[in-house]
ZALUM-939853 format. One record per residue (C-alpha): residue in one letter; x, y, z. Coordinates in pm, 1 decimal, padded with zeros to 6 digits. Example, Ala and Ser with C-alpha at 12.3 -4.5 7.8 and 13.67 -1.06 7.14 Angstrom:
[pt a; [01230.0; -00450.0; 00780.0]]
[pt s; [01367.0; -00106.0; 00714.0]]
***
This chain:
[pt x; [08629.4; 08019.1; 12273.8]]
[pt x; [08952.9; 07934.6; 12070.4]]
[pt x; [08889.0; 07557.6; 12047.5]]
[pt x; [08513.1; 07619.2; 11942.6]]
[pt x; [08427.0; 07548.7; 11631.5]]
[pt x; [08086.5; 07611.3; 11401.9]]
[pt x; [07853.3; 07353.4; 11391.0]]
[pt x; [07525.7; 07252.6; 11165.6]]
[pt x; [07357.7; 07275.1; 11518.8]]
[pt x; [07449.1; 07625.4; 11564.1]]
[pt x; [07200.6; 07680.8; 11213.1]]
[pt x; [06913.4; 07550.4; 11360.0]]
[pt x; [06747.2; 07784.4; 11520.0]]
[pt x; [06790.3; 07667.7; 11913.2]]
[pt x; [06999.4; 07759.3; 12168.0]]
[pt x; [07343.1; 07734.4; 11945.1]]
[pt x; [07187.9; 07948.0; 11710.2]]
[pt x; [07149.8; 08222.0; 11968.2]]
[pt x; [07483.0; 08081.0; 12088.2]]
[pt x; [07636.5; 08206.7; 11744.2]]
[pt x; [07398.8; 08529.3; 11763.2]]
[pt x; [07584.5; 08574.0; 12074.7]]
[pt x; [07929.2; 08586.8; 11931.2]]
[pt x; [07801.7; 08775.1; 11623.4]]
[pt x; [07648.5; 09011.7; 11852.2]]
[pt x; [07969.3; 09054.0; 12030.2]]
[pt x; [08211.9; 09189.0; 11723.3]]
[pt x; [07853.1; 09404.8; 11591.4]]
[pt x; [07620.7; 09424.9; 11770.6]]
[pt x; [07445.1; 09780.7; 11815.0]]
[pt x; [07165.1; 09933.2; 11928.1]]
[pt x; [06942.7; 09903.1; 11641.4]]
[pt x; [07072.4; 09517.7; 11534.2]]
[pt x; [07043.7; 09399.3; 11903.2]]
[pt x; [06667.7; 09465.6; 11889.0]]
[pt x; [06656.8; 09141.4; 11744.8]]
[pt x; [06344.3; 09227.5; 11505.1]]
[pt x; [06265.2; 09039.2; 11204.4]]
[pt x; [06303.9; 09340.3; 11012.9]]
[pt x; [06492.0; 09686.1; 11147.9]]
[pt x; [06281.2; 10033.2; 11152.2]]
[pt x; [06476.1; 10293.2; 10956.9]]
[pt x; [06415.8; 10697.9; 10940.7]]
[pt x; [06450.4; 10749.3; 10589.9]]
[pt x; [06388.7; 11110.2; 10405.1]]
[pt x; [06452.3; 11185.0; 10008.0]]
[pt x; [06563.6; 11018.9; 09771.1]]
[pt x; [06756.2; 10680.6; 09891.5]]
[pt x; [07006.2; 10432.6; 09677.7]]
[pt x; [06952.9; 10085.1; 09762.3]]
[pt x; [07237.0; 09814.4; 09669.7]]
[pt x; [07309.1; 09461.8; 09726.1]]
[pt x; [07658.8; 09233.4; 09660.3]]
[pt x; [07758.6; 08871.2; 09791.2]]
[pt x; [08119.8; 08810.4; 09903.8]]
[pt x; [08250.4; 08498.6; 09826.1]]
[pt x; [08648.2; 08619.1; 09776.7]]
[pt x; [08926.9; 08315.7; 09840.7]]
[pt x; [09136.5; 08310.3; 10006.5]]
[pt x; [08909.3; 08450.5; 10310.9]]
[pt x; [09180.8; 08669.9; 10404.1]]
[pt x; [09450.4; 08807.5; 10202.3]]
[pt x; [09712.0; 09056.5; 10228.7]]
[pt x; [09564.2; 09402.5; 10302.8]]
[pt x; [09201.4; 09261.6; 10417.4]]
[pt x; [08998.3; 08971.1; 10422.4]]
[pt x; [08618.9; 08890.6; 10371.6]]
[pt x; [08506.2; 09116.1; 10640.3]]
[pt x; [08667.2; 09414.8; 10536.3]]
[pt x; [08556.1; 09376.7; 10150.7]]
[pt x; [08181.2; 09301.2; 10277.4]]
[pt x; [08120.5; 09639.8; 10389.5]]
[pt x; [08341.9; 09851.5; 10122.6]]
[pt x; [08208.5; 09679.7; 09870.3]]
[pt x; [07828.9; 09790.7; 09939.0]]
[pt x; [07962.5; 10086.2; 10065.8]]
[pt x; [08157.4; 10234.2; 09772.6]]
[pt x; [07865.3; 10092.3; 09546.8]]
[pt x; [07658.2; 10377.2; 09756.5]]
[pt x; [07911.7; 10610.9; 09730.4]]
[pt x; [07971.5; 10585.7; 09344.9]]
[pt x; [07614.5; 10723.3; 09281.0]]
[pt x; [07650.4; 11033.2; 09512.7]]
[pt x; [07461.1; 10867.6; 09811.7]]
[pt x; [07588.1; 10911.1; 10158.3]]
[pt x; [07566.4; 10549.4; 10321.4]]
[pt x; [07378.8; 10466.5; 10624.3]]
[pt x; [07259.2; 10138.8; 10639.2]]
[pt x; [07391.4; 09797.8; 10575.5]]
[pt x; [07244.3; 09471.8; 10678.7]]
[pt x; [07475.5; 09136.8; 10736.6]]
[pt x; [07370.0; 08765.5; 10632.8]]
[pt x; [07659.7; 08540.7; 10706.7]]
[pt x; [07657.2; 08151.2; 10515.1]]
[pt x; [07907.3; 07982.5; 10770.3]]
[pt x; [08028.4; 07645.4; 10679.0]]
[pt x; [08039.5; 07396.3; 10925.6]]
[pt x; [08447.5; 07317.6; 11119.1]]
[pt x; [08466.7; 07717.0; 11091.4]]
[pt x; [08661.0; 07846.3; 11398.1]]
[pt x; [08506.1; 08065.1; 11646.1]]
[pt x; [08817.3; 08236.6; 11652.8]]
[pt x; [08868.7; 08297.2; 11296.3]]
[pt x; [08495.8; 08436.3; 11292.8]]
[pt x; [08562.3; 08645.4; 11539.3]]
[pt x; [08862.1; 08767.4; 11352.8]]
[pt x; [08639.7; 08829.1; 11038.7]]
[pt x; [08374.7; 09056.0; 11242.2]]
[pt x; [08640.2; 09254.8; 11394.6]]
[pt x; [08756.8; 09371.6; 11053.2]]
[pt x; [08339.4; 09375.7; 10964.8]]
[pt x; [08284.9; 09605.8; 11262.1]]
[pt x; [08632.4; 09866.4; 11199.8]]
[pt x; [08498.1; 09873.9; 10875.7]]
[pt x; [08165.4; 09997.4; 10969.8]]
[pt x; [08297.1; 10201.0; 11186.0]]
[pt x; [08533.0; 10428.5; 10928.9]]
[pt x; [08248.0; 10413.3; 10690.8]]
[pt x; [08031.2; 10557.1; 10912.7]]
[pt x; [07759.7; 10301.6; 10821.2]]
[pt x; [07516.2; 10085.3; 11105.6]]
[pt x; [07471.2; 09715.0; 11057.3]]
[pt x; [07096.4; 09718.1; 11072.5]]
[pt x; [06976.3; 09402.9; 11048.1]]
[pt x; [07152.2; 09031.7; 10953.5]]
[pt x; [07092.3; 08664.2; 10923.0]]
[pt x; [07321.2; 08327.5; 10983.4]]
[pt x; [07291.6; 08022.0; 10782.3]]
[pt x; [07492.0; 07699.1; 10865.7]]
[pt x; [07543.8; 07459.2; 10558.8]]
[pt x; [07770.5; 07156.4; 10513.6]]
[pt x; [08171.3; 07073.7; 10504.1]]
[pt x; [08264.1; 07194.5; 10160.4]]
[pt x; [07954.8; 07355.3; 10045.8]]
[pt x; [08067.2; 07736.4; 10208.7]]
[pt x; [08460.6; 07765.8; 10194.6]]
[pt x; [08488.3; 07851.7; 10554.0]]
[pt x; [08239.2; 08189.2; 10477.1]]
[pt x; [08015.3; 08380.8; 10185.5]]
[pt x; [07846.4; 08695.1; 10316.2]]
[pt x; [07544.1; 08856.0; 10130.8]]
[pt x; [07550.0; 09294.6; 10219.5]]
[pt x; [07286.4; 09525.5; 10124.0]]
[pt x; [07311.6; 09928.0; 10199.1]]
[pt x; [07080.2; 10218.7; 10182.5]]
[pt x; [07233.1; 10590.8; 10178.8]]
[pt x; [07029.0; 10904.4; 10131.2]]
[pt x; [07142.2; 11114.0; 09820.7]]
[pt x; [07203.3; 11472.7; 09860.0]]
[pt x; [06932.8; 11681.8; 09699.8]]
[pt x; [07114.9; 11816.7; 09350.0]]
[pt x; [07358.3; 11500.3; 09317.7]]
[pt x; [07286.3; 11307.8; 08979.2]]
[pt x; [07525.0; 11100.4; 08953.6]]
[pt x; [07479.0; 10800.7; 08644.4]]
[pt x; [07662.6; 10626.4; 08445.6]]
[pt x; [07420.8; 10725.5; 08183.2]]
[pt x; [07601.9; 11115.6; 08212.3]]
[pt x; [07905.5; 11115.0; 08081.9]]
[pt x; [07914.3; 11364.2; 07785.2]]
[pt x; [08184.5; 11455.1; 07485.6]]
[pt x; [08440.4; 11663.8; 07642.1]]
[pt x; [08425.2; 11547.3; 08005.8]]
[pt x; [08721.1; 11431.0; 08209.8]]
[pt x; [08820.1; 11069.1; 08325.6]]
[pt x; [09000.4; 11045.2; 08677.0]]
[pt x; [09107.3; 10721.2; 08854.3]]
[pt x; [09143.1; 10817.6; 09273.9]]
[pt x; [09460.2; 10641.2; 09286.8]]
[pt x; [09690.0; 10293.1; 09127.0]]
[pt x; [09474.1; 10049.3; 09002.8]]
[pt x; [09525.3; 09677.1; 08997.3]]
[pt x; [09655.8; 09596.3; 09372.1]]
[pt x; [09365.8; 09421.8; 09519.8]]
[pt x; [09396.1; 09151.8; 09192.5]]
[pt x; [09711.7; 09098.2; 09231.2]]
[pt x; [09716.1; 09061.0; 09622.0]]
[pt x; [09455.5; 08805.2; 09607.3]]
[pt x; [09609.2; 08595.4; 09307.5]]
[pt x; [09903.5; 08608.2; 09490.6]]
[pt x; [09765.5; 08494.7; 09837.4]]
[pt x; [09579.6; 08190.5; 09644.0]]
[pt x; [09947.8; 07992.1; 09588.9]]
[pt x; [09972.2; 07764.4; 09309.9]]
[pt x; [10021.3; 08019.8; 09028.2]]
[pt x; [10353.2; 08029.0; 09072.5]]
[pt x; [10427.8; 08421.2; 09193.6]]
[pt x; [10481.8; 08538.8; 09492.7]]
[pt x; [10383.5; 08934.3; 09543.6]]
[pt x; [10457.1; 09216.0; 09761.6]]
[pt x; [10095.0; 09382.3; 09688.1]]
[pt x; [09843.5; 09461.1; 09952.8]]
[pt x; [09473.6; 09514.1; 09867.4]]
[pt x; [09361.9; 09874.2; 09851.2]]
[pt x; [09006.8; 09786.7; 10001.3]]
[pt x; [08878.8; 10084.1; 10146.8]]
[pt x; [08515.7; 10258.1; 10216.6]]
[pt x; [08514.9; 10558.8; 09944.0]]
[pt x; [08253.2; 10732.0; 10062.0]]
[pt x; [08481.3; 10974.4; 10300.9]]
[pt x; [08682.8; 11035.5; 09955.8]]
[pt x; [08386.2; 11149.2; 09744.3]]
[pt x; [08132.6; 11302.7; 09920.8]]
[pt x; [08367.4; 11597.8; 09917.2]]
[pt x; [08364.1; 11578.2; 09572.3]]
[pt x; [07965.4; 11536.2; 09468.4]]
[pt x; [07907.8; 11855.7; 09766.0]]
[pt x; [08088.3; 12063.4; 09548.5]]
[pt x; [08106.6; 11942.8; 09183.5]]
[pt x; [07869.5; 11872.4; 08893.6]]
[pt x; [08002.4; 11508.1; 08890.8]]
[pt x; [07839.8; 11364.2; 08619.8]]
[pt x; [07946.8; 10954.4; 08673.0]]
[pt x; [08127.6; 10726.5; 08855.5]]
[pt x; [08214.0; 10399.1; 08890.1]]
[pt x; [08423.8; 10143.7; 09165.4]]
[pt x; [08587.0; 09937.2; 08887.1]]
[pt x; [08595.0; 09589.9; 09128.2]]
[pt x; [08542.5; 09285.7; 08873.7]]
[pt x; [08692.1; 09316.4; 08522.1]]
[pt x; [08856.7; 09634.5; 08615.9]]
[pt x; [08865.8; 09981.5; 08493.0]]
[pt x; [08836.2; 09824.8; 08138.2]]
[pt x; [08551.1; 09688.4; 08256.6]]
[pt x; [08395.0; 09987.5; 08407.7]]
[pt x; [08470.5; 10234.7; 08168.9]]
[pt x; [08273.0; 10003.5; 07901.6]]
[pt x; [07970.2; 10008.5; 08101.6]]
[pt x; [08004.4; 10431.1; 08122.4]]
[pt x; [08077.5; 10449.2; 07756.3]]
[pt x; [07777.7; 10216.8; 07687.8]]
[pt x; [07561.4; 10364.8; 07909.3]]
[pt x; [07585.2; 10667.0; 07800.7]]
[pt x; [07666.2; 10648.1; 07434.8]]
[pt x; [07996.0; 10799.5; 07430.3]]
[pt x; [08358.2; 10710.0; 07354.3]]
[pt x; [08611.2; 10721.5; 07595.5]]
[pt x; [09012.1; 10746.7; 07543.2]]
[pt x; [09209.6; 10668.3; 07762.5]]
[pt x; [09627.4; 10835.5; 07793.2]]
[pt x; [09874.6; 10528.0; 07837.9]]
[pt x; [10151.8; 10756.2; 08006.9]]
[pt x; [09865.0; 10865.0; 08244.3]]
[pt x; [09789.0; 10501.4; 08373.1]]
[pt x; [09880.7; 10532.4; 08727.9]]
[pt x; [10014.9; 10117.3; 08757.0]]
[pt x; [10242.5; 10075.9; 08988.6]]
[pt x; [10531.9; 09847.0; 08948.1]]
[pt x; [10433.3; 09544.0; 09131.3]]
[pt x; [10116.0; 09550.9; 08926.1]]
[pt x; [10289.0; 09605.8; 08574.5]]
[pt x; [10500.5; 09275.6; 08681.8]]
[pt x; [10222.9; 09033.6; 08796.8]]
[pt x; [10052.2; 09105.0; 08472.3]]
[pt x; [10371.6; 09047.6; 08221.3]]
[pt x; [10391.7; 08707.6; 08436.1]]
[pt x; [10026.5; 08630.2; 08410.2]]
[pt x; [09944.7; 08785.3; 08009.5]]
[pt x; [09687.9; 09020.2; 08110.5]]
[pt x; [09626.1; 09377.6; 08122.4]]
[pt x; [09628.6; 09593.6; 08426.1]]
[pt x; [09314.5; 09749.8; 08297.4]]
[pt x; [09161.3; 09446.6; 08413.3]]
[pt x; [09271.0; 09363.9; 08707.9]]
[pt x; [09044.6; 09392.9; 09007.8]]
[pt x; [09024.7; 09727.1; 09255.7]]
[pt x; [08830.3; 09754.3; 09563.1]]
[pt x; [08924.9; 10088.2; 09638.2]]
[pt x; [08955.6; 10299.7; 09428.7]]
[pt x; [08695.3; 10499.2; 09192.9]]
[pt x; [08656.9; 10618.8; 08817.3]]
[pt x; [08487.9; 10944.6; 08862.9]]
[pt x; [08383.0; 11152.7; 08515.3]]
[pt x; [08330.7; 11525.6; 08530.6]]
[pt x; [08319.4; 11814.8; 08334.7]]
[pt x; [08661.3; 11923.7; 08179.2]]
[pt x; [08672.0; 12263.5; 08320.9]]
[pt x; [08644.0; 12129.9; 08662.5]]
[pt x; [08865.1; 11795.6; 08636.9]]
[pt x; [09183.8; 12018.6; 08806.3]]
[pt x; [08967.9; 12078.7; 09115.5]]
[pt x; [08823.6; 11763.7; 09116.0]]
[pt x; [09197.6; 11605.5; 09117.4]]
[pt x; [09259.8; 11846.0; 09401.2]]
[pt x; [08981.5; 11734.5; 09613.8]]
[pt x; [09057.0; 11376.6; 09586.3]]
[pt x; [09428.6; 11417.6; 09645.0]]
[pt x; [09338.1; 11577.8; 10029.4]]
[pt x; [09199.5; 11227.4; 10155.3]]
[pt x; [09459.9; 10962.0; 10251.1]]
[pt x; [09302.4; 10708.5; 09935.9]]
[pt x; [09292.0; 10981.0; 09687.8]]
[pt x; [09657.4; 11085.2; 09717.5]]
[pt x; [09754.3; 10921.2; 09389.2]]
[pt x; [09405.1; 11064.2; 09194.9]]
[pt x; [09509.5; 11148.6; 08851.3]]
[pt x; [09298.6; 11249.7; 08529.2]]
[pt x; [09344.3; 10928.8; 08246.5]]
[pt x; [09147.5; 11016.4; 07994.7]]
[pt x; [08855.7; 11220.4; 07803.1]]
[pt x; [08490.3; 11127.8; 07682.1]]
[pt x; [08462.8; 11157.1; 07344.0]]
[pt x; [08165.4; 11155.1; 07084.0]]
[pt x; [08065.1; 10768.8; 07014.0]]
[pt x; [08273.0; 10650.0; 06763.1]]
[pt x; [08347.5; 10304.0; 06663.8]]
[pt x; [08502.4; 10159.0; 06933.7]]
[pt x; [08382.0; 10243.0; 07318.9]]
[pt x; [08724.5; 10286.5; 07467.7]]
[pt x; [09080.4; 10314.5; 07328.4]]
[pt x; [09398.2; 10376.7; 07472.9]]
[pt x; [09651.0; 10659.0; 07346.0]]
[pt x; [09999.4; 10507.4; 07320.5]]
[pt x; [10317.0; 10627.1; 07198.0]]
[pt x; [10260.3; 10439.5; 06871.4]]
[pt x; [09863.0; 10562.9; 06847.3]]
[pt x; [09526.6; 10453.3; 06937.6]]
[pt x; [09460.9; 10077.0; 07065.5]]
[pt x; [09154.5; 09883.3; 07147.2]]
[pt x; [09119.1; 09802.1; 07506.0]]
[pt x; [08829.0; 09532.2; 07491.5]]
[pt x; [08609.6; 09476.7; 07751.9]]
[pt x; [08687.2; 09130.1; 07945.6]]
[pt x; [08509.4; 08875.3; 07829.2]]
[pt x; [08498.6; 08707.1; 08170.5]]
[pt x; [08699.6; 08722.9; 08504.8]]
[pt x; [09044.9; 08668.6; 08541.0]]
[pt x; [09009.0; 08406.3; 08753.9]]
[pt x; [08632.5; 08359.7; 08973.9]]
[pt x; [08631.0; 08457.7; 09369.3]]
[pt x; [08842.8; 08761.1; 09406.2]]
[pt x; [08557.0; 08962.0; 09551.6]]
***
């Protein structure tokens, strides 16, 4: 229906609604989801992590992936980054009325190939239809459910003195991609958002490793991230400057903007701590999937001292403070 566009009618509950179910159904619909039941029945066994995010990036697709796409990593990788295996994930849509049919479509195509690598079933969903200007084209609300493997205990609250910090790859890209794709602040950029499901990347890694934390630094960044781990667990963490995998389109878009690649936004990558004796293997074990080729180690854990994270630099030790907002709102 490329002329079709959504209306207020198709919230309403009649025979648009099922009219937009219909299309829905079309790009992910399933087995279990096209039961149609006000709530889906799950086999569930052991312990289970349970997560929920809103989407409400702009532009609603950018360079490297759009809304769809960044729906489903996000809750996956929020799974992932706690040892579960994901499963589940259920998909409520807020459409704004004069969306296209077409572009939609387009969004649950990348919903559903997402899905698909991660592995995951869309359970269970809902629509809403609101107003010209009250939606910006589409928000989507995701909530997943993955089983964790008996022995996995992975916290933020774990990280002890003399573990290993490793990134899975560069950091900064999906920030930069999206700032970039907005117009208007006066850059252009060849960067493409690295948003990916990590869950393929690190189960590998919490089958055969003590791993004792990790984290998907998305908003605020690794500087971000590694101030909730230090926090959490009442340690210090210090980072190596020459270690900082940021690659060079990155390293430019922040000289242009003033800001620090530490805080720029990832949504695919992952922080993972472990225990020093193990962070070689652990590097090695990232580096064999396709979005762990660039995993490096970046730092050490350190006994709390007076400032949660530094950064070693040619010319010593600096501060690297914890944003005190986000760069700019909607970039996930």
């Amino acid at each position: 229906m490329p002329d079709r566009l959504v209306e207020l009618a198709h919230g309403g509950g009649g025979t648009m609604t099922a009219e937009l179910i219909a299309l829905i159904r079309e790009y992910v619909g399933n087995p279990l989801l096209d039961r149609l039941e006000d709530s889906a029945t799950l086999d569930l066994a052991g312990r289970t992590a349970f997560t929920t995010d809103s989407f409400v990036v702009s532009p609603l697709e950018f360079p490297g992936g759009d809304i769809g796409r960044l729906a489903v990593c996000g809750t996956v990788n929020d799974l992932a980054v706690v040892g579960a295996i994901p499963r589940y994930i259920s998909l409520a849509l807020v459409i704004e009325e004069g969306l296209p049919f077409e572009r939609l479509g387009r969004l649950l195509s990348s919903v559903r190939a997402a899905a698909e690598e991660a592995g995951v079933v869309i359970a269970c969903g809902d629509t809403k239809v609101v107003e010209r200007g009250k939606a910006d084209g589409l928000y989507i609300n995701t909530s997943g459910l993955g089983s964790i493997p008996d022995g996995a205990n992975v916290s933020v609250h774990n990280a002890v003195p003399g573990d290993a910090v490793l990134i899975s790859g560069e950091i900064g890209l999906h920030g930069v991609a999206v700032l970039a794709a907005r117009g208007g602040l006066g850059f252009a950029s060849s960067a493409r958002s690295d948003v990916a499901p990590l869950n393929g990347l690190l189960a590998p890694l919490v089958a055969e490793i003590d791993v004792h934390a990790m984290r998907d630094p998305t908003r605020g960044g690794c500087s971000a991230a590694l101030h909730e781990i230090a926090g959490a667990s009442g340690v210090s963490i210090v980072l190596d400057e020459a270690s900082l995998p940021v690659p060079p389109v990155v390293a430019g878009a922040c000289e242009l903007l003033g800001t620090d690649p530490l805080e720029m936004p990832n949504e695919g990558k992952a922080l993972v701590v472990v225990p020093e004796g193990r962070a070689a293997r652990a590097a090695e074990l990232l580096r064999v999937h396709p979005y762990g080729r660039a995993a490096v180690q970046i730092g050490r854990v350190t006994r709390r001292g007076p400032f949660p994270v530094t950064l070693a630099t040619a010319l010593g030790e600096r501060l690297v403070e914890a944003p005190r907002g986000e760069l700019l709102p909607r970039i996930c």
